[in-house]
C-alpha positions as CSV (number, residue, x, y, z in Angstrom):
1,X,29.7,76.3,-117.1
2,X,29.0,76.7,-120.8
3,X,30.0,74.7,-123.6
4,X,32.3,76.4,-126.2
5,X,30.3,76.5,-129.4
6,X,31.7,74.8,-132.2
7,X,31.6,76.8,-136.1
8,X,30.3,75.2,-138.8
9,X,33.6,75.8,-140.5
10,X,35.3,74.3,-138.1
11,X,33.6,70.9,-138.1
12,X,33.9,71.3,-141.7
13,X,37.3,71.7,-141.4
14,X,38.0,68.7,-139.7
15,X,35.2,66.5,-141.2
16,X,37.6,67.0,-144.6
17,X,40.7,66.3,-142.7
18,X,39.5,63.2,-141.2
19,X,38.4,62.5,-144.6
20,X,41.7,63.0,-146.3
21,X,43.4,60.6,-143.8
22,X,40.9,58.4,-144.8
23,X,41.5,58.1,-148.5
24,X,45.3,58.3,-147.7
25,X,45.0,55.5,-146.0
26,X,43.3,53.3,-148.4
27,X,44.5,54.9,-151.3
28,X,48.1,53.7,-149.6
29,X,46.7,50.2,-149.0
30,X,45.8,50.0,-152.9
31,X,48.9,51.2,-153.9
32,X,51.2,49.5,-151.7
33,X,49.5,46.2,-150.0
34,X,51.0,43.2,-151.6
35,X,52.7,45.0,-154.0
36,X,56.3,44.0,-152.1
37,X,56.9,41.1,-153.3
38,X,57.1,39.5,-149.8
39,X,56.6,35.6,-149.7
40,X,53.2,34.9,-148.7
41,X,51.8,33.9,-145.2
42,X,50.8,30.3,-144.7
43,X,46.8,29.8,-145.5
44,X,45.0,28.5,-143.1
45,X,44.8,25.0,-142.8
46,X,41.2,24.4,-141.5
47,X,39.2,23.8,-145.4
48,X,35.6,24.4,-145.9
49,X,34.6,23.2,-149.3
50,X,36.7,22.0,-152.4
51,X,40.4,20.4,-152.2
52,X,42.6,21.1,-149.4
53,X,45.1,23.4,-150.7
54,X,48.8,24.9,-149.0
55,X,50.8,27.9,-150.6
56,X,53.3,25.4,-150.9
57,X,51.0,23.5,-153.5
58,X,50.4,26.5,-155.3
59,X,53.8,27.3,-155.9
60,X,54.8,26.8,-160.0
61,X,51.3,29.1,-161.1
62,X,50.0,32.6,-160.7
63,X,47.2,32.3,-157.8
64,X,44.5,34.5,-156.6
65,X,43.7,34.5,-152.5
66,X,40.1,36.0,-152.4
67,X,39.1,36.3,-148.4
68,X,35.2,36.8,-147.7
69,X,32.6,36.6,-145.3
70,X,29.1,35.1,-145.3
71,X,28.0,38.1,-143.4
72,X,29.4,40.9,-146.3
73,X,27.2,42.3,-148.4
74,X,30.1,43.6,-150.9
75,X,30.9,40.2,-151.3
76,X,27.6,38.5,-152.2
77,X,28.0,41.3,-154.9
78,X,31.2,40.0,-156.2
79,X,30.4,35.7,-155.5
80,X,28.9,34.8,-158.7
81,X,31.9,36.5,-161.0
82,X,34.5,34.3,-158.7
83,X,32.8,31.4,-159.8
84,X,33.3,32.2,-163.0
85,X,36.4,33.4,-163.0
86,X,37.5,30.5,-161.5
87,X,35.9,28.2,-164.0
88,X,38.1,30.0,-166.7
89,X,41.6,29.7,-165.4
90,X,42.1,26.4,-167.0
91,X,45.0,25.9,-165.1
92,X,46.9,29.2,-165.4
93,X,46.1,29.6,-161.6
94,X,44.6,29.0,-158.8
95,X,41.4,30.7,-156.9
96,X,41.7,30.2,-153.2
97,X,38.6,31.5,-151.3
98,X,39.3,32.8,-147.5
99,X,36.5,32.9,-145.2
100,X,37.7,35.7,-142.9
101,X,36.3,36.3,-139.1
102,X,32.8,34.5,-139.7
103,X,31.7,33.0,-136.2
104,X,29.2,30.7,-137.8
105,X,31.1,28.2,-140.3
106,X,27.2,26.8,-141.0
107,X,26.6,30.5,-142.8
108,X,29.7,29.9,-144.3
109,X,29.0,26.9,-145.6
110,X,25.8,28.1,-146.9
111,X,27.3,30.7,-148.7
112,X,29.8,29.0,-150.4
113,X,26.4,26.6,-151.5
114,X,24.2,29.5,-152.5
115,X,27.1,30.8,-155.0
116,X,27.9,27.3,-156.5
117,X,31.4,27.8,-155.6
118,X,33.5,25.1,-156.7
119,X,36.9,26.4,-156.0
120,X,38.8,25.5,-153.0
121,X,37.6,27.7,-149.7
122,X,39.6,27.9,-146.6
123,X,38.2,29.2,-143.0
124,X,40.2,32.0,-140.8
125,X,37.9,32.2,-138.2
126,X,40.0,34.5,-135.6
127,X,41.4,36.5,-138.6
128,X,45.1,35.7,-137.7
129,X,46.2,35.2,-141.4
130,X,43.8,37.5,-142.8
131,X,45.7,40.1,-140.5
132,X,49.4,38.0,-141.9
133,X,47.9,39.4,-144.9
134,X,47.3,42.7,-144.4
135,X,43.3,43.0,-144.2
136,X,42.4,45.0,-141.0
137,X,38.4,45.5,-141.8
138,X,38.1,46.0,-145.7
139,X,36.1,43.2,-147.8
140,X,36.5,41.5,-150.4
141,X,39.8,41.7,-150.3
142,X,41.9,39.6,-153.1
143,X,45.5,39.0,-153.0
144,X,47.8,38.0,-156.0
145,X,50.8,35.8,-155.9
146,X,53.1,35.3,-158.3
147,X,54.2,31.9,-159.6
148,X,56.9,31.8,-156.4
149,X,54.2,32.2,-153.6
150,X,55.0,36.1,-153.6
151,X,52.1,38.4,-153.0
152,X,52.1,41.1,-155.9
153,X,49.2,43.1,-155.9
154,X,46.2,43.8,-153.5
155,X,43.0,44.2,-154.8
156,X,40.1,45.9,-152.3
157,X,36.8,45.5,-152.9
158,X,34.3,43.5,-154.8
159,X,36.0,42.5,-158.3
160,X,35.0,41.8,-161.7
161,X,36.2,38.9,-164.3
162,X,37.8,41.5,-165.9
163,X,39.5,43.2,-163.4
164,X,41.0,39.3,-162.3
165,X,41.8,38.6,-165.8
166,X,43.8,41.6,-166.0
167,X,45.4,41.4,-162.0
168,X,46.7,37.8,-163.4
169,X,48.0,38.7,-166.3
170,X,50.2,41.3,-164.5
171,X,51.7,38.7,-162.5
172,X,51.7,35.6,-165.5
173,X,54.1,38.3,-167.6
């Protein structure tokens, strides 16, 4: 039996629908993940380098939930200006790394090593609070909470100083 032949516009045709979904969808993410004001979920409780730290503890200050993985290449891209971001904050607020779904906490810690990280960095191995979250496969992805443990903005991708300075000061008013 023959196949039915596909047109060129066709596939065209649905290559840009598919692709309008697609921008919906993370244009509706930007827009909307974090943004609600919901109380944050619980970070996880297994630490991998720096002080243990609870959202409870962070309550009072602004802070910034940044989850990574050793194995993303976005977010060796954006590692050395988290370090230096979070050597600026003098206090204002908090940077709280996330290692997200990495099955080797060795490359993990090597990461964290190879970047001179010195702010506190959680592990979410299974992804379960990553997914509390709202992160399904995108990273970097960098959360903001506001001063009462309420997530405020989400921020996709690998990020600059700049674009933390100015995600903080939203939330510091």
């Amino acid at each position: 039996m023959p196949r039915p032949r596909v047109s060129l516009r066709t596939l065209l045709v649905w290559a840009v629908a598919v692709a309008v979904v697609v921008v919906l969808a993370v244009v509706g993410l930007a827009s909307s993940g974090g943004r609600n004001g919901r109380l944050a979920p619980a970070l996880p409780s297994e630490h991998l380098s720096g002080k243990k730290v609870t959202l409870a503890a962070l309550r009072g200050h602004p802070a910034i939930v940044s989850f990574w993985a050793s194995w993303c290449v976005p977010c060796e891209q954006e590692a050395p200006a988290l370090e230096r971001f979070s050597r600026s904050l003098d206090g204002r607020a908090t940077l709280v790394g996330v290692n997200w779904e990495d099955l080797s906490i060795g490359n993990a810690r090597s990461f964290i090593r190879r970047h001179g990280w010195t702010f506190p960095n959680l592990r979410d191995p299974d992804g379960t609070v990553g997914r509390e979250y709202g992160i399904t496969t995108f990273l970097p992805t960098t959360f903001v909470l506001d001063s009462s443990g309420r997530l405020r903005m989400a921020l996709h991708g690998p990020q600059t100083e700049q674009t933390l300075s100015d995600a903080l000061a939203s939330v510091s008013g």
